[in-house]
C-alpha positions, 0 to 999 in steps of 0.5 A: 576128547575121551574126557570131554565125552566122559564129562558130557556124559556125568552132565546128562545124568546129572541134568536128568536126575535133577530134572525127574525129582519130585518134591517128596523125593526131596525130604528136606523141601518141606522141613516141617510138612506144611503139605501134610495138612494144607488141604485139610485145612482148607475144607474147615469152616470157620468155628461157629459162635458157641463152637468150643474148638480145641486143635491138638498139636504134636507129634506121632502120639497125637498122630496116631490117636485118631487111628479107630482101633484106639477108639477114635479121636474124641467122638462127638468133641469140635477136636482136631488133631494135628500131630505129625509123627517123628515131629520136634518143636522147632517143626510144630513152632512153623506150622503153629500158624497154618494148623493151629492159628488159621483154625481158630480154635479156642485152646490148643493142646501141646504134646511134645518134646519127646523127639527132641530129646531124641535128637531127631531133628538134630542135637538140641538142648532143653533151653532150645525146646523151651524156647520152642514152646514159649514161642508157640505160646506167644503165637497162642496168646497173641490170637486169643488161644488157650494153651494147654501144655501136656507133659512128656510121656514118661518111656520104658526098656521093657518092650521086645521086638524080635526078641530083642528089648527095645531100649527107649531111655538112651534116647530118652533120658527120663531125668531129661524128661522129667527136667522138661516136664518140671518147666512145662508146669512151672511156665504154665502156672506162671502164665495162667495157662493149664499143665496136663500131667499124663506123666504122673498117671502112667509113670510106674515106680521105677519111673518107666512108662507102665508095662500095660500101657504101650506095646513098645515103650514110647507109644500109648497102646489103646489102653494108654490112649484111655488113661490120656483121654479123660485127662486131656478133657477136665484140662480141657475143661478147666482151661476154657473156664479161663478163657 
């Protein structure tokens, strides 16, 4: 009798917990977090004719760059971003459809990569990843989309945080980095599309991310953004003369 009720009672608080949670409570009901930007989505007209509409796709680094205190994202630019933070390729390769494709635009700016070396969404290898940005690739060209492949951000062990260093290269390899990055240009020249190099301009001669560009050793500080903007732009540039 004891045991029947003990059991009874295990199923009601089962059934209760089951009953009470939501979808956010649940991380893995939306993997790749199509919701982030479904109804954004939703409220962007079609691009005009002469609208020259570049979709930035990644991870927190894109993120975040349309927070004002780094300056806002591309003041004036027909730009839309759509980073989600901690994201890895496998995850932007699902939502490739809904926030890029779906939007039309005539390049779509590709930063990631970082994440995955770090494991975030699991153990992976580079051959992984460079399926992930071959397939998004695919998806590009097969509607008309430039692809404009950025290269991973170099990162550094400099920073602390409660006086503590904060140590982003374990995670990080730079010789993986490097590795990756070495692909993404090859791939790019090979397929007539345009490499992006922000590694090159904020690597430092121990091949860290330089001191005065990120606040933590992995993000850009606003002085990092600066460094990236113009970048981003004449490659921009140059791949709408291709399209």
């Amino acid at each position: 009798m004891f045991r029947t009720i003990l059991f009874c009672f295990c199923l009601f608080l089962f059934l209760s917990t089951v009953r009470g949670q939501t979808p956010a409570d649940d991380c893995g009901n939306d993997w790749p977090n199509l919701a982030r930007y479904n109804e954004d989505n939703k409220k962007i007209a079609p691009p005009s004719k002469r609208e020259q509409r570049v979709v930035f796709m990644g991870d927190s680094i894109t993120d975040s760059w349309d927070d004002p205190i780094y300056g806002g994202f591309f003041p004036g630019k027909p730009y839309i971003d759509r980073g989600i933070s901690g994201q890895t390729t496998p995850q932007m390769l699902i939502r490739f459809r809904p926030d890029v494709i779906a939007l039309k635009p005539r390049v779509v700016v590709i930063l990631a990569g970082t994440n995955d070396l770090a494991g975030n969404t699991g153990p992976t290898t580079l051959e992984a990843i460079e399926d992930n940005f071959r397939s998004m690739y695919d998806l590009a060209t097969a509607n008309g989309i430039r692809v404009v492949f950025a290269s991973v951000l170099p990162v550094s062990d400099y920073e602390l945080r409660d006086g503590k260093p904060i140590t982003q290269t374990v995670r990080r390899p730079p010789e993986k980095i490097i590795a990756l990055n070495r692909w993404l240009q090859q791939f790019a020249r090979a397929h007539h599309e345009v490499y992006l190099d922000y590694f090159s301009a904020m690597v430092d001669d121990k091949g860290f991310l330089k001191d005065e560009l990120s606040d933590d050793g992995l993000h850009p500080n606003a002085q990092g953004y600066a460094v990236m903007a113009p970048l981003a732009e004449a490659a921009i540039a140059t791949s709408l003369k291709r399209h």
